[in-house]
DSSP file (Angstrom, degrees, kcal/mol; ACC not computed):
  #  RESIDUE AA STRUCTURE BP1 BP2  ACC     N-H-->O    O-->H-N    N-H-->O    O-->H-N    TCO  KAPPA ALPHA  PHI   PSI    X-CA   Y-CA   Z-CA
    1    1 A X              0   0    0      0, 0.0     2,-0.3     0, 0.0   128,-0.2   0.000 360.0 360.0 360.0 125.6   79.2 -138.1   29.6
    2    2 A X  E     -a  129   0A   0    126,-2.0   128,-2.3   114,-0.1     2,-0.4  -0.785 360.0-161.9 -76.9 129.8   78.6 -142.1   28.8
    3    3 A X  E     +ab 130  35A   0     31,-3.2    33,-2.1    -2,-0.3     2,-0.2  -0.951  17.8 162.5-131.6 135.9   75.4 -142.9   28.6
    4    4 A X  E     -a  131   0A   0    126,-2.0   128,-2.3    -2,-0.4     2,-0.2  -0.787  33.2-116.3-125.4 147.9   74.4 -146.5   28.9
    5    5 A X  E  >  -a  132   0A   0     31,-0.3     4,-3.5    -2,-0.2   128,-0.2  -0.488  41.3-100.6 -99.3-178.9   71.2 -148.6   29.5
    6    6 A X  H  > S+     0   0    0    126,-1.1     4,-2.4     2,-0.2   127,-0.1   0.719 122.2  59.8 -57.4 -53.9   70.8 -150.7   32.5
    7    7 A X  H  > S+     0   0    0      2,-0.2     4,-1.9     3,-0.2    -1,-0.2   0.816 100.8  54.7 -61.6 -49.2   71.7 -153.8   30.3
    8    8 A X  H  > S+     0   0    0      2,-0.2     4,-2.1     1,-0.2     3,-0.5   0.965 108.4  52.3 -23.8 -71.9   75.2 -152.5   29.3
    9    9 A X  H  X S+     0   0    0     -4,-3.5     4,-1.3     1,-0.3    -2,-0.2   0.819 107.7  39.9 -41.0 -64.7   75.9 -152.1   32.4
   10   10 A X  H  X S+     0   0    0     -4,-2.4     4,-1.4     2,-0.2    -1,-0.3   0.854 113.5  66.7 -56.3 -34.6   75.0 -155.7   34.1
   11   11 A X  H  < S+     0   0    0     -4,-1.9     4,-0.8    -3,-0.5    -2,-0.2   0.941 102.9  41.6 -63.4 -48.2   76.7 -157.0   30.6
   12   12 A X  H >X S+     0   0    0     -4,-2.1     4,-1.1     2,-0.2     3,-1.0   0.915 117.3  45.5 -63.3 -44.6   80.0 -155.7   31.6
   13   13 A X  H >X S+     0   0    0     -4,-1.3     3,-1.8     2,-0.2     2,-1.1   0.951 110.8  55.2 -61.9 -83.1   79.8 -156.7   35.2
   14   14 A X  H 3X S+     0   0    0     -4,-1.4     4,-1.0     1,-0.3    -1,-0.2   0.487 109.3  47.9 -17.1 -27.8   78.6 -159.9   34.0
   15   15 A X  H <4 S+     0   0    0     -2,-1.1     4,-0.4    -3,-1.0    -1,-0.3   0.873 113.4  43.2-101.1 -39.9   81.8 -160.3   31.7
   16   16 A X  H <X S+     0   0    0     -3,-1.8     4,-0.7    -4,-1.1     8,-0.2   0.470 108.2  58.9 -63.7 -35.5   84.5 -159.4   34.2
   17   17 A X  H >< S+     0   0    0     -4,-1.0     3,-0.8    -5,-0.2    -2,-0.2   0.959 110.5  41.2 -78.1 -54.2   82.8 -161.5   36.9
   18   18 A X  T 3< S+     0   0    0     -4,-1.0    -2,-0.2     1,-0.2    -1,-0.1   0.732 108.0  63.8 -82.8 -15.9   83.2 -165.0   34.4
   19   19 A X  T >4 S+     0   0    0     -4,-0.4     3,-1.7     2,-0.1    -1,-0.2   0.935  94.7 163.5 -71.2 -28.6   87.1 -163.5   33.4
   20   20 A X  T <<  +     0   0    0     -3,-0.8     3,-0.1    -4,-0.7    -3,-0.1   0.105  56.3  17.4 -25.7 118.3   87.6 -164.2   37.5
   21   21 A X  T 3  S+     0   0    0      1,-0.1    -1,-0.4    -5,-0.1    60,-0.1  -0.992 124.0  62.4 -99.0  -1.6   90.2 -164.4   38.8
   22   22 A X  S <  S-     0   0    0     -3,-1.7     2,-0.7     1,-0.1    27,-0.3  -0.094 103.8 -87.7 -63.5-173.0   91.9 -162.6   35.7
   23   23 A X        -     0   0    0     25,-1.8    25,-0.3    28,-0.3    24,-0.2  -0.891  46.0-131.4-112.3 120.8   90.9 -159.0   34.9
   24   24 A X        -     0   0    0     -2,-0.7    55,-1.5    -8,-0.2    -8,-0.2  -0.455  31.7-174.8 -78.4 144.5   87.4 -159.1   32.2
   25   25 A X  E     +C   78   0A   0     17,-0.4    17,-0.3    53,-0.2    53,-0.2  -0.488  17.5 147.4-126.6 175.9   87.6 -156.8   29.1
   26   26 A X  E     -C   77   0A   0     51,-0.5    51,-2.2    15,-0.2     2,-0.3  -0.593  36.4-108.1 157.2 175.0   85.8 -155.8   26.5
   27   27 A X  E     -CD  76  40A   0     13,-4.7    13,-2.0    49,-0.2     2,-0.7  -0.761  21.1-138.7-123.1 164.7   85.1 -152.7   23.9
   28   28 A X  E     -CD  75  39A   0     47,-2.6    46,-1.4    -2,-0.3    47,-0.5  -0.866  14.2-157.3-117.6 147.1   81.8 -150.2   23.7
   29   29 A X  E     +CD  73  38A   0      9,-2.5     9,-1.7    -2,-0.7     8,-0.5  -0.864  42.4 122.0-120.6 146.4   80.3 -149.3   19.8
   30   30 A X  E     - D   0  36A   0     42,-1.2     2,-0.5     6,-0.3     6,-0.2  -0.959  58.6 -62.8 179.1-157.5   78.6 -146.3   20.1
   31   31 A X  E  >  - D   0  35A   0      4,-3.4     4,-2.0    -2,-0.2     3,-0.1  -0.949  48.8-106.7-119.9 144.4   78.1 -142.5   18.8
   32   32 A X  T  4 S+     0   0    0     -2,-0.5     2,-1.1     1,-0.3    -1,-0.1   0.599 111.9  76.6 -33.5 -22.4   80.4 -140.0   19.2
   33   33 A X  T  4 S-     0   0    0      1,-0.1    -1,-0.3     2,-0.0    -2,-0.1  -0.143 119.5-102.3 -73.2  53.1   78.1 -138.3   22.0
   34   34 A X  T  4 S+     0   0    0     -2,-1.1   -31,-3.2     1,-0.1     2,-0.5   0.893  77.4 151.1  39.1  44.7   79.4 -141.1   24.3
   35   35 A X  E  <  -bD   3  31A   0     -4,-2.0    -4,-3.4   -33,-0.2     2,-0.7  -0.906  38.9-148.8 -93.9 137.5   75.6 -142.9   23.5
   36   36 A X  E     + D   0  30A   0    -33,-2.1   -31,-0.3    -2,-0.5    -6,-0.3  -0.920  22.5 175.7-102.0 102.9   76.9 -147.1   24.0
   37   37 A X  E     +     0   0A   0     -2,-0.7     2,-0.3    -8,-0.5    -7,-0.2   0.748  64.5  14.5 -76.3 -37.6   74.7 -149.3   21.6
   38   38 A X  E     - D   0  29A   0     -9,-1.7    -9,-2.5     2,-0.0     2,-0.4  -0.911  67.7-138.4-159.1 131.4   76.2 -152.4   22.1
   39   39 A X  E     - D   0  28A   0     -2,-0.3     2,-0.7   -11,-0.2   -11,-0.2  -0.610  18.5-157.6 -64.9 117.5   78.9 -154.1   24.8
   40   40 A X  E     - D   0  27A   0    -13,-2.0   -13,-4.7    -2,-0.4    -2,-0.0  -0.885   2.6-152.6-118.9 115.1   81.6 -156.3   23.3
   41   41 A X        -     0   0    0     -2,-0.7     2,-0.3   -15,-0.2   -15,-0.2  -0.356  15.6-167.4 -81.4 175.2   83.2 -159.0   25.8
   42   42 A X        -     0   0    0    -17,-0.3     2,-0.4   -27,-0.1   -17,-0.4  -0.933  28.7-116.7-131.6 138.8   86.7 -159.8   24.8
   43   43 A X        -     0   0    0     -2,-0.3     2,-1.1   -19,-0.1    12,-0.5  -0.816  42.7-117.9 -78.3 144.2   88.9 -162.8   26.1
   44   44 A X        -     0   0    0     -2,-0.4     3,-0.4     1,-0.2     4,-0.4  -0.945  19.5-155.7-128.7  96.9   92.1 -160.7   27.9
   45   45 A X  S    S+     0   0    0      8,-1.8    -1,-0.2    -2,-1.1     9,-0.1   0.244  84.0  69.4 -10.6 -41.7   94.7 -161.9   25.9
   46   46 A X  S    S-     0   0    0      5,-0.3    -1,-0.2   -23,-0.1     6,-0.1   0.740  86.2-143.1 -83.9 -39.8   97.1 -161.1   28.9
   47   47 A X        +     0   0    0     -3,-0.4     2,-0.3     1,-0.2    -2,-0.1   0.963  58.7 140.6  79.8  53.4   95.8 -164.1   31.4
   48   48 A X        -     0   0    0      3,-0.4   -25,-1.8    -4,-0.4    -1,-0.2  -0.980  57.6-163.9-138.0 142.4   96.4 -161.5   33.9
   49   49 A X  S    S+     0   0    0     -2,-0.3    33,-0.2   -27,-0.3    32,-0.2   0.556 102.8  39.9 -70.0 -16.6   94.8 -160.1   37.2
   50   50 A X  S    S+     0   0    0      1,-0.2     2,-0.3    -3,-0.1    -1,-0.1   0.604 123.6  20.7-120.5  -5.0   96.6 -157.3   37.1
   51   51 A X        -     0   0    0    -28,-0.1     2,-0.6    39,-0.1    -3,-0.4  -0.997  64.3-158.6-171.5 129.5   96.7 -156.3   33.4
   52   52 A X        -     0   0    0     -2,-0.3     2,-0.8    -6,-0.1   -28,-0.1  -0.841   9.8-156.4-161.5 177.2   94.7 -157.0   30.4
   53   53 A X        -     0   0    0     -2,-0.6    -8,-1.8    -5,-0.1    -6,-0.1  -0.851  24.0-124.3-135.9 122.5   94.4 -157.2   26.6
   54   54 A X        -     0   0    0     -2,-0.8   -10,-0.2   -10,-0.2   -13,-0.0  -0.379  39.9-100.5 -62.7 151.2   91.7 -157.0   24.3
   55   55 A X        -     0   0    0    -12,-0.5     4,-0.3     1,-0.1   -29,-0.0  -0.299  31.4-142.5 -20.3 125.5   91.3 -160.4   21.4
   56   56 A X  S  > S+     0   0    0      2,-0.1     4,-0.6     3,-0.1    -1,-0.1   0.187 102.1  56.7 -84.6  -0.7   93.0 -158.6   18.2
   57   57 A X  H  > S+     0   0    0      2,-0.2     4,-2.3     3,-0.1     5,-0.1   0.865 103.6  45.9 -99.5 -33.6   90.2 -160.6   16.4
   58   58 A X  H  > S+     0   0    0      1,-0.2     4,-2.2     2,-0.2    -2,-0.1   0.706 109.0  59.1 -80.4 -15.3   87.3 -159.1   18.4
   59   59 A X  H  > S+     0   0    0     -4,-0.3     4,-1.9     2,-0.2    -1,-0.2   0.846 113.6  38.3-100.5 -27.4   88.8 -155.6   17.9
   60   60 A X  H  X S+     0   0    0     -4,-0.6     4,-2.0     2,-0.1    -2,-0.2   0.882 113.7  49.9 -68.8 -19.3   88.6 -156.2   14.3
   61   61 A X  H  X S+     0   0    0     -4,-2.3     4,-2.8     2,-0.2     5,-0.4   0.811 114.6  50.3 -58.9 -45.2   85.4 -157.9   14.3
   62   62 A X  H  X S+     0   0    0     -4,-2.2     4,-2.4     2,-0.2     5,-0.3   0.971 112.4  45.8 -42.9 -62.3   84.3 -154.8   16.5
   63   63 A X  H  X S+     0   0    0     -4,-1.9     4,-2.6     1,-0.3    -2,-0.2   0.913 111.6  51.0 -60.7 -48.6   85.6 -152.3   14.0
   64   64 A X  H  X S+     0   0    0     -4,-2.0     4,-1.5     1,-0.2     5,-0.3   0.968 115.2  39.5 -56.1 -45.8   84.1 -154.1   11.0
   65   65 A X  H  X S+     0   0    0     -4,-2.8     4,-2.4     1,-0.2    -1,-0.2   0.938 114.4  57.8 -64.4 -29.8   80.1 -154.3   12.6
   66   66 A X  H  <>S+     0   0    0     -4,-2.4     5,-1.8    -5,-0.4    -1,-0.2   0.796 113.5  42.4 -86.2 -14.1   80.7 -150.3   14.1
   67   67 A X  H ><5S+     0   0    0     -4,-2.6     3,-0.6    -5,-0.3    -1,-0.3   0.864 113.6  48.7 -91.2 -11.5   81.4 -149.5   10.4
   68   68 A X  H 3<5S+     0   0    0     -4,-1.5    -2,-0.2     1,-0.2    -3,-0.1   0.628 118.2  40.0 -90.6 -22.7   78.7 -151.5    8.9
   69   69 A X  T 3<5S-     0   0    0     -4,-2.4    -1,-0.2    -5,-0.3    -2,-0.1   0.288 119.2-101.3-126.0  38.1   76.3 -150.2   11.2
   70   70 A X  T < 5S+     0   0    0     -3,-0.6    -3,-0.2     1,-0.1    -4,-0.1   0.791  84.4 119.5  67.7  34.3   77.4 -146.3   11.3
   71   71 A X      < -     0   0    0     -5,-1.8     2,-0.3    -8,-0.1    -1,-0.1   0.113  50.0-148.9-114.9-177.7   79.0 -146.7   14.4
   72   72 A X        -     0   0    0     -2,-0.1   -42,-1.2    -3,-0.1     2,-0.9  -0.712  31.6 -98.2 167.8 151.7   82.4 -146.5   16.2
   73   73 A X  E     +C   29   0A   0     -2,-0.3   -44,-0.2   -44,-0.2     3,-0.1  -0.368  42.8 167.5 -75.3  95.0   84.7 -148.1   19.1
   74   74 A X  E     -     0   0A   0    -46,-1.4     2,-0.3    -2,-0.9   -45,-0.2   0.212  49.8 -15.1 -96.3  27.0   84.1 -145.5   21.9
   75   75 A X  E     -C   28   0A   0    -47,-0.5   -47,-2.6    25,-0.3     2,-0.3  -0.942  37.9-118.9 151.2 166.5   85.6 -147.7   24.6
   76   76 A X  E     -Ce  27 102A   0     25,-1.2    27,-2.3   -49,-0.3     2,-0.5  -0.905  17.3-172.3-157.1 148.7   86.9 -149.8   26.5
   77   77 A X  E     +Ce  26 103A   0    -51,-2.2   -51,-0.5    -2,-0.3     2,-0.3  -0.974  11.3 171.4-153.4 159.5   86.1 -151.4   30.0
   78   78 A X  E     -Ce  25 104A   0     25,-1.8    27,-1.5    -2,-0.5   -53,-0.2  -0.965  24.7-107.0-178.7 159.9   88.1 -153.7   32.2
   79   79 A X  E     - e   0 105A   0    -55,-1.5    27,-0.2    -2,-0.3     2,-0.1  -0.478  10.0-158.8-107.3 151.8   87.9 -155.0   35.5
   80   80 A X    >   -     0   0    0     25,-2.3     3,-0.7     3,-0.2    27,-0.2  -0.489   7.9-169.2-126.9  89.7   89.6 -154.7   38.6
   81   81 A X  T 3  S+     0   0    0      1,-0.3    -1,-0.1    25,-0.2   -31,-0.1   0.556  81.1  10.5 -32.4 -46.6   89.4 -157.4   41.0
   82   82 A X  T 3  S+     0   0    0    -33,-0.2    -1,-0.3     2,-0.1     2,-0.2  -0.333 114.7  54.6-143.0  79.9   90.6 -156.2   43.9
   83   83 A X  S <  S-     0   0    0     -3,-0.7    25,-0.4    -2,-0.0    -3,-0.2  -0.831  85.8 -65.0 174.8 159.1   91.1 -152.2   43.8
   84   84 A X        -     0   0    0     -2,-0.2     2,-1.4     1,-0.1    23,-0.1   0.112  48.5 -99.5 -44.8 166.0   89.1 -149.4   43.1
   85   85 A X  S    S+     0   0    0     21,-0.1     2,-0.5    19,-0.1    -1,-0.1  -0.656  86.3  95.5 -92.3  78.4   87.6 -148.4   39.9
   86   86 A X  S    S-     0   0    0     -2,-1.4    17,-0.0    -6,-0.1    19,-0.0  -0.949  82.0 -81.5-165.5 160.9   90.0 -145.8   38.7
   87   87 A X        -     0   0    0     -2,-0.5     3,-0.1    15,-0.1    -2,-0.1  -0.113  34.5-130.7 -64.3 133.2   93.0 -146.4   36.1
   88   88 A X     >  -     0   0    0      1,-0.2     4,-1.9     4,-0.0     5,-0.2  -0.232  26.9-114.5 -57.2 156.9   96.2 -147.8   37.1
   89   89 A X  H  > S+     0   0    0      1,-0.2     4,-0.7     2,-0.2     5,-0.6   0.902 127.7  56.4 -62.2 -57.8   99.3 -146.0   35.9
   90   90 A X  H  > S+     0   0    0      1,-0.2     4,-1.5     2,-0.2     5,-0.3   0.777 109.8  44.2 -11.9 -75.3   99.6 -149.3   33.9
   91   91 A X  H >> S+     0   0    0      1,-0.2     3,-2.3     2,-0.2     4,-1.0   0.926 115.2  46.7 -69.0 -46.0   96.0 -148.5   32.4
   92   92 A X  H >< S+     0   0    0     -4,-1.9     3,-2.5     1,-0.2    -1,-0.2   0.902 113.7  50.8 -27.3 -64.1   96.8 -144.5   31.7
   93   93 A X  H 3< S+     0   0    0     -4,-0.7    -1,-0.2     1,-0.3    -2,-0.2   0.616 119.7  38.1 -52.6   1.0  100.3 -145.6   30.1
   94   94 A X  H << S+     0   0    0     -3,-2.3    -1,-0.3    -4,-1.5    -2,-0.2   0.736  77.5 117.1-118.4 -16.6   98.3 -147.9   28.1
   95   95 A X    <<  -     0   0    0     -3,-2.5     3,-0.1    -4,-1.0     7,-0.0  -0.170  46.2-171.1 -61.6 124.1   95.1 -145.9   27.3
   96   96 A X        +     0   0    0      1,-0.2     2,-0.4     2,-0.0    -1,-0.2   0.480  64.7  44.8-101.6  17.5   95.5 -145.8   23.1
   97   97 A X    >   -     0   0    0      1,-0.1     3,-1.4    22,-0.1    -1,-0.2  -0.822  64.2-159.6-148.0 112.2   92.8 -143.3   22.0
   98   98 A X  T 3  S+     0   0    0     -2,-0.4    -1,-0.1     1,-0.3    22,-0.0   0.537  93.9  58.0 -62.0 -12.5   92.2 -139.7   24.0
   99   99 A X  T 3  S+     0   0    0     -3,-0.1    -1,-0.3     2,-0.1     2,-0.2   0.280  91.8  69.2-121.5  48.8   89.1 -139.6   22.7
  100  100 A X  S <  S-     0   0    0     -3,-1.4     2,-0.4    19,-0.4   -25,-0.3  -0.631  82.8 -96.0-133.1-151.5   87.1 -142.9   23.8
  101  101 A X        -     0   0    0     -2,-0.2   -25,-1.2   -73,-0.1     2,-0.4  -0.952  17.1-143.9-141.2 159.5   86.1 -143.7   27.2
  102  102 A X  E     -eF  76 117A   0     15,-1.1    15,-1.6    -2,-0.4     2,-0.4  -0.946  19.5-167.5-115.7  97.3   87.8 -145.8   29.9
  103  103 A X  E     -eF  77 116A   0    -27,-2.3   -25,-1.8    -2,-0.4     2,-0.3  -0.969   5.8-159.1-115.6 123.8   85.1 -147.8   32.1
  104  104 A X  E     -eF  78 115A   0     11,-1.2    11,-1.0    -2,-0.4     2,-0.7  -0.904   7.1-162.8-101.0 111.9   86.5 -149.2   35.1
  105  105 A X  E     -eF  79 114A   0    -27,-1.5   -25,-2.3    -2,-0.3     2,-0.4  -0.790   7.0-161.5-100.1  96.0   84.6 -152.3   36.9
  106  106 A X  E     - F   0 113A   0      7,-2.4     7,-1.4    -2,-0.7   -25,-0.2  -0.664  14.6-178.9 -72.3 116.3   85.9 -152.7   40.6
  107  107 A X        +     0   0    0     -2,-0.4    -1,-0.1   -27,-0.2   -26,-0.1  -0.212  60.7 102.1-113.0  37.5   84.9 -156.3   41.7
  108  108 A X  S    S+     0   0    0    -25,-0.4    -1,-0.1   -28,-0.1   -24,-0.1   0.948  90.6  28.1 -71.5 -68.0   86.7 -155.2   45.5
  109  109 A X  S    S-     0   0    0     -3,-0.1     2,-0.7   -26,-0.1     4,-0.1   0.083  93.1 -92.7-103.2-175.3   83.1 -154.7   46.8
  110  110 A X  S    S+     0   0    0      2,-0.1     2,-0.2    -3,-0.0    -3,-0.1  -0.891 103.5  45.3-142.0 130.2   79.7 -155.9   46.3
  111  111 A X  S    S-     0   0    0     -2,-0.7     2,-0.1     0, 0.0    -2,-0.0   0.517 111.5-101.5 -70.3-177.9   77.7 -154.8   44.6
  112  112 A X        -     0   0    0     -2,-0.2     2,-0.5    -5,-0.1    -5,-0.2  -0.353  33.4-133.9-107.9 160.4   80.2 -154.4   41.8
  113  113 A X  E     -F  106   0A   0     -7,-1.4    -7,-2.4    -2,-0.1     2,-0.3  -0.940  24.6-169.4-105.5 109.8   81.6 -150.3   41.4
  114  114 A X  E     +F  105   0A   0     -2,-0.5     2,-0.3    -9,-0.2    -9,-0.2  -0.943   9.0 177.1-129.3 149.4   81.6 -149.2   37.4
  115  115 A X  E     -F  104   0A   0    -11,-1.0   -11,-1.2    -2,-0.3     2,-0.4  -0.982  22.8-144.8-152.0 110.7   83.2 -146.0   36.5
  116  116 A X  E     +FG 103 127A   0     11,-0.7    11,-2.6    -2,-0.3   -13,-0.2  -0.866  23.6 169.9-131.9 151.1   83.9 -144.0   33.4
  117  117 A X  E     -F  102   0A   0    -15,-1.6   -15,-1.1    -2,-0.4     2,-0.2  -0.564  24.6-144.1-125.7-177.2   87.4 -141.6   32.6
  118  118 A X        -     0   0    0      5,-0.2     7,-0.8    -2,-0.2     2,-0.5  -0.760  14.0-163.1-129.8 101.5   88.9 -139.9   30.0
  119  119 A X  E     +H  124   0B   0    -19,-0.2   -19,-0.4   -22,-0.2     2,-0.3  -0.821  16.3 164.1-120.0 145.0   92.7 -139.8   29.8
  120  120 A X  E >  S-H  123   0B   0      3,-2.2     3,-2.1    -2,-0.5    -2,-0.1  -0.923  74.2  -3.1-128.4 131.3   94.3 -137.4   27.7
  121  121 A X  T 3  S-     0   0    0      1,-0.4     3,-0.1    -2,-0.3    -2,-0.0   0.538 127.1 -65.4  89.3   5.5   97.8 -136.5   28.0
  122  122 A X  T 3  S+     0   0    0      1,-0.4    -1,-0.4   -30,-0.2     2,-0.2   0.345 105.8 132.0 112.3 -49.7   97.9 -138.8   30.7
  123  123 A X  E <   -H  120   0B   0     -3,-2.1    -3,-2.2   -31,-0.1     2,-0.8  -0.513  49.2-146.8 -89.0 128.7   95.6 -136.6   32.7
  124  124 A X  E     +H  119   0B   0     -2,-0.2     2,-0.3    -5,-0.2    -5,-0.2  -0.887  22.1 172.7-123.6 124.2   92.8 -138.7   34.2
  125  125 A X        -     0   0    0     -2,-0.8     2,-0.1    -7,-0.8    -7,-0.1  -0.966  23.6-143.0-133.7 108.6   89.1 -136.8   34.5
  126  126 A X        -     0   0    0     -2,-0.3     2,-0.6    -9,-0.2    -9,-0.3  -0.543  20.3-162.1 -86.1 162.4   86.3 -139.1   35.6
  127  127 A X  B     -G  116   0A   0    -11,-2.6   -11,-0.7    -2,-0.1    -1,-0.0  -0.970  14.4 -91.1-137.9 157.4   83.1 -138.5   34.0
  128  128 A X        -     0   0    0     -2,-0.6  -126,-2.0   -13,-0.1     2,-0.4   0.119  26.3-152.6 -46.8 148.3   79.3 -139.3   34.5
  129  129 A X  E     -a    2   0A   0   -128,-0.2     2,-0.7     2,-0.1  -126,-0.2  -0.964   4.2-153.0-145.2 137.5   77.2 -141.9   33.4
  130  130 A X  E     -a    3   0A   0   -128,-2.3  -126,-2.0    -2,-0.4     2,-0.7  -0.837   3.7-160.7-117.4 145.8   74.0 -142.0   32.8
  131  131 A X  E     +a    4   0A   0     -2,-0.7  -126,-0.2  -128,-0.2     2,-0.2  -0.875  19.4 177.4-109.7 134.8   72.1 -145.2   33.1
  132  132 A X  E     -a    5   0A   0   -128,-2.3  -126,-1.1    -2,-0.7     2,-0.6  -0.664  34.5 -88.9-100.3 177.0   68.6 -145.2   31.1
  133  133 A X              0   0    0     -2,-0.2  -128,-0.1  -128,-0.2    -2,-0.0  -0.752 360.0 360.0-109.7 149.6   66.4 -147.8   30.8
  134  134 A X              0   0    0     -2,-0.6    -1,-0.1     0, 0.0  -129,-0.1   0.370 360.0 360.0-153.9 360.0   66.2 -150.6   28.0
């Protein structure tokens, strides 16, 4: 399970929405129970609607703040403009870590659709989120 406040949430939409019309990015710091402490947008590298790529600067900047503050990169999120919120083969074949979580923002409909996976092996398993308040 992800669990996320309220604010996470709108942050990521909020970030995906300004990437428009490319596909918005960004990485989640948190605790290994899948708790998210802080959203990190990204620029996607790629320019792409269809495909996109985290900043190699923000994913070190990430890594450096989630060790200084007892932390770790538990994710990833990206947008999909016009499709559902579930991973492309593109995003499976691309997923690089089995154990962080895959949050999918669909901006097809409105209100925006957000969405969290785990791919393993390939194998794509969507899982819960729970939104608290913050």
């Amino acid at each position: 399970m992800l669990q996320l406040t309220n604010d996470h949430r709108d942050s990521m939409i909020a970030t995906c929405v300004r990437a428009l019309p490319d596909e918005g990015c960004g990485l989640l710091l948190g605790t290994s129970s899948g708790e998210v402490a802080r959203v990190v947008a990204s620029p996607n590298v790629a320019h792409s609607a269809k495909i996109y790529e985290i900043e190699p600067k923000v994913m070190l900047r990430a890594s450096r703040e989630a060790d200084a503050e007892g932390l770790e990169i538990i994710g990833v999120f990206h947008s999909h403009t016009h499709s559902e919120a579930y991973p492309s083969p593109t995003d499976i074949r691309q997923a690089p870590d089995p154990g962080w979580h895959y949050v999918l923002v669909s901006l097809r409909d409105v209100p925006a659709v957000v969405r969290s996976y785990r791919i393993r092996g390939g194998e794509v398993t969507e899982e819960e989120i729970a939104i608290g308040h913050e």
